[in-house]
N, C-alpha and C positions, 0 to 999 in steps of 0.2 A: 704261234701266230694265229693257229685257227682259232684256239683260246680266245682271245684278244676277238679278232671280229665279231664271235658270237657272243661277247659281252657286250659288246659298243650295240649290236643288234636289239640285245634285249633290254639295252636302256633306253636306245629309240622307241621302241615300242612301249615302253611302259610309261615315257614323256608324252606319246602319242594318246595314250587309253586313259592318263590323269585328263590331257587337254580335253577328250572329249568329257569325258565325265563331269570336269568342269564348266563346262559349256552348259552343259544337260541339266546342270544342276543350279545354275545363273538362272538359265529361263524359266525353271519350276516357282522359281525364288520371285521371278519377276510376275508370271501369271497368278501366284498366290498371291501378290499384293494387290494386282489388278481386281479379284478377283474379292478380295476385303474391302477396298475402294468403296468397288457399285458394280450393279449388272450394266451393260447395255438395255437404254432403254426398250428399243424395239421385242427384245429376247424376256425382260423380263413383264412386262406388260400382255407380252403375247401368250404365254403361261397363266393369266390371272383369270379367274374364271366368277362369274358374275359383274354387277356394278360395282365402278373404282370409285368408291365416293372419300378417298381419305390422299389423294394428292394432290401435292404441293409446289408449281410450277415456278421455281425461281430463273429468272430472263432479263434481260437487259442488256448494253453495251458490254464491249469485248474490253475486257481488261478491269470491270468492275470490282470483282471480287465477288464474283457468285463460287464458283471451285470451293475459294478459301470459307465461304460462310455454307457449303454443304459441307464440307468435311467439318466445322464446328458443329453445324446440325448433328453429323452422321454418326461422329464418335465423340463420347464422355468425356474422355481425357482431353482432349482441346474445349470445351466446355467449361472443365474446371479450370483448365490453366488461367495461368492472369502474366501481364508483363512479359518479360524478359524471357520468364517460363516457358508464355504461349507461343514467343519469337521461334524460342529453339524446337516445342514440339508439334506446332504444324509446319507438315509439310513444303518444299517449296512449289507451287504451283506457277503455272503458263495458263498462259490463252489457251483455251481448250479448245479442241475439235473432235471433240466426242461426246457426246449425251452421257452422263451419270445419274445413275438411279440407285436407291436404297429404301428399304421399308426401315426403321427406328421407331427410338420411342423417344416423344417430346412435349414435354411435360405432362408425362400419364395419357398420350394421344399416340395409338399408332400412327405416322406420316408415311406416306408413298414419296418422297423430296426425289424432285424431276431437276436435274440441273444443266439448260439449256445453253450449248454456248453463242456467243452473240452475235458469230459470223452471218451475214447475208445471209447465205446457205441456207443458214438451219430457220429460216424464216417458215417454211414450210412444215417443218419437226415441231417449231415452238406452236403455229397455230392447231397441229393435229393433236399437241400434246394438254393445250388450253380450253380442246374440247373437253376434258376429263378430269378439267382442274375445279378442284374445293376451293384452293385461294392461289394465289401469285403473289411472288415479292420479286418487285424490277427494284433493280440493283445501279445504282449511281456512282460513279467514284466522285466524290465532292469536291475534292480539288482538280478537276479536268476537264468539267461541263462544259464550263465557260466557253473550251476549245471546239464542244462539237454538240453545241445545245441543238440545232436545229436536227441529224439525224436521229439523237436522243428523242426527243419531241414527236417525232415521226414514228417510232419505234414502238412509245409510250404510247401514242392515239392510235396505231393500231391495236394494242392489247385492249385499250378501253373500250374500243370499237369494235372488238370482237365480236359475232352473234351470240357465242354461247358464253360469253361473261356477261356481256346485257340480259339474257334471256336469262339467265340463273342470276342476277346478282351478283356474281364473281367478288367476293372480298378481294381488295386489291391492296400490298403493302410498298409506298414507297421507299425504298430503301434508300439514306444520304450517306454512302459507305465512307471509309477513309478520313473519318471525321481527326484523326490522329498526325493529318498531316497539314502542316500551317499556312497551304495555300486552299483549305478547305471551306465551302461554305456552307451556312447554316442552313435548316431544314425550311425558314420561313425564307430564306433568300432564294432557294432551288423551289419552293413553292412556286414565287409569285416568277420567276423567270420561267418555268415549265408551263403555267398558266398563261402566260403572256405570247409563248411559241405557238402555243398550240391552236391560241385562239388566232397567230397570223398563219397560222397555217390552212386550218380552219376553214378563215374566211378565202385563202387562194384557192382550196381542193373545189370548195363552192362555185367558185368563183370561173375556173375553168371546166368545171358540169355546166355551169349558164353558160358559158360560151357558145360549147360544143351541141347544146340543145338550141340554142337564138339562132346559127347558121343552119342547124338543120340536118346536121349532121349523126349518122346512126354511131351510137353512143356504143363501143366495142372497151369493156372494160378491162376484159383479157388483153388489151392491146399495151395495157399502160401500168394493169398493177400484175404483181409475181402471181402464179399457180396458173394452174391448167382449166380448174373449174370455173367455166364463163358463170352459173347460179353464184357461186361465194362470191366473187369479182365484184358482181350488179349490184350485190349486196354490200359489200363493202365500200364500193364509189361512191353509195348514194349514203351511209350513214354521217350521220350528224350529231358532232356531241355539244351535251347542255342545250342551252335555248338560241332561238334564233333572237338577233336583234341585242342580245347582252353578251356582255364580254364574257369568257369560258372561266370558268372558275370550278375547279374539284366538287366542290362542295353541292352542287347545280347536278351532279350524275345518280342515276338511281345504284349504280353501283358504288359499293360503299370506299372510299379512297382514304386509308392512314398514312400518315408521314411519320417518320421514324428516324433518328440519327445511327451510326454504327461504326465501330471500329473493330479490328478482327485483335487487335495487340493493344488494348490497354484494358485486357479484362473482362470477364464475365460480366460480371454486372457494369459495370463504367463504360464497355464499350457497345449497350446496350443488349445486347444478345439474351438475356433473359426478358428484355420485354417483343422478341422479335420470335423464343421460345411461347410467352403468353398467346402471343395472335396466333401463331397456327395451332395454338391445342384450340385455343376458341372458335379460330375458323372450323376446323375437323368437325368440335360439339354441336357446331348450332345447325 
């Protein structure tokens, strides 16, 4: 009988010391991949020592497909895939709520690729991260605009309107993602519909600064847009894109604006990604 218990003993125990061991060995498994991914932006930026002049700020709405087109950035093997292929070997990706970073190599360019997610939140992470940006690619899902063109619009005319994109010239790549899905629109349809947003936007942001200046009233821009710093605020209330008097058109900004179509699943080259590879080695060179 004693027999007996202190076998049952030492099979509990030893179902006990696999479980943890498996446990221990799940979450090495899991931090190694994290860890292959991308650094944390804040951690790996805060390590780098001199001028960042070779990063890549990709940003836009939540659900674009920024994740999916860094991790094509980030690794070769989704790079090469094509079809069916690419379906099965990139990752499944969510809405993110975590900043991803990677240093790579693309097209003979080292990149810094910053991949900001689109929540409200990180409104503050993408502008501190925009300071330090060589180029950006805002990221569109094409088939979905339509549903939420005005905070798109909003999103987009603040990166344009950035201080330090204006003041550097900031290359800027519009990205028309998900060209692959059949309620998708083309890159000249999302032109003139972002152009047409932003010029009514534009003219309202304007439009309530005369207000608030005609009554008389002390103009408190901390009051109305996100961050703490009243200087960036004053500055951002009062910019203005294009010309006064003409309708807002890309082309009118001294920062340079490409429009670009993309799919992440119909291939390397077909779903544009080697020409979205050209612009940031070209941005990084010049």
């Amino acid at each position: 009988m004693l027999v007996l218990i202190i076998a049952i003993l030492l099979l509990i125990s030893g179902a006990l010391v696999w479980f943890v061991l498996n446990q221990q060995s799940a979450a090495i498994s899991k931090q190694g991949i994290a860890l292959a991914a991308g650094t944390p932006a804040a951690s790996l930026l805060a390590t780098r020592r001199g001028k960042v002049d070779n990063a890549v700020v990709i940003t836009g709405p939540s659900g674009s497909g920024k994740t999916s087109l860094w991790y094509h950035l980030r690794f070769p093997t989704f790079r090469s895939s094509s079809g069916d292929q690419n379906k099965k070997a990139l990752p499944d990706t969510q809405t993110s709520m975590a900043i991803n970073t990677a240093e790579t190599d693309v097209h003979e360019a080292n990149a810094l690729l910053v991949d900001v997610p689109g929540h409200p939140k990180f409104k503050f992470d993408r502008d501190s991260h925009l300071a330090l940006a060589k180029g950006v690619v805002f990221v569109v899902d094409s088939s979905t605009i339509s549903q939420s063109l005005r905070p798109i619009a909003e999103s987009l005319y603040d990166v344009l309107a950035n201080s330090h994109i204006q003041r550097k010239e900031c290359p800027v790549l519009l990205l028309c993602n998900k060209q692959d899905e059949p309620s998708s629109l083309s890159n000249t349809r999302i032109k003139a519909m972002l152009e047409d947003e932003i010029d009514r936007l534009r003219s309202s942001r304007q439009a309530a600064l005369d207000s608030l200046r005609d009554t008389g009233s002390d103009l408190q821009p901390s009051k109305y847009l996100a961050g703490n710093d009243d200087d960036a605020a004053e500055e951002k209330a009062n910019d203005f894109l294009g010309y006064d008097g003409k309708k807002f058109s890309f082309e009118d900004l001294q920062t340079p604006v490409q429009i670009n179509e993309s799919s992440m699943f119909v291939g390397h080259d077909a779903g544009g990604l080697e020409q979205i590879e050209r612009w940031i080695a070209d941005t990084i060179h010049s």
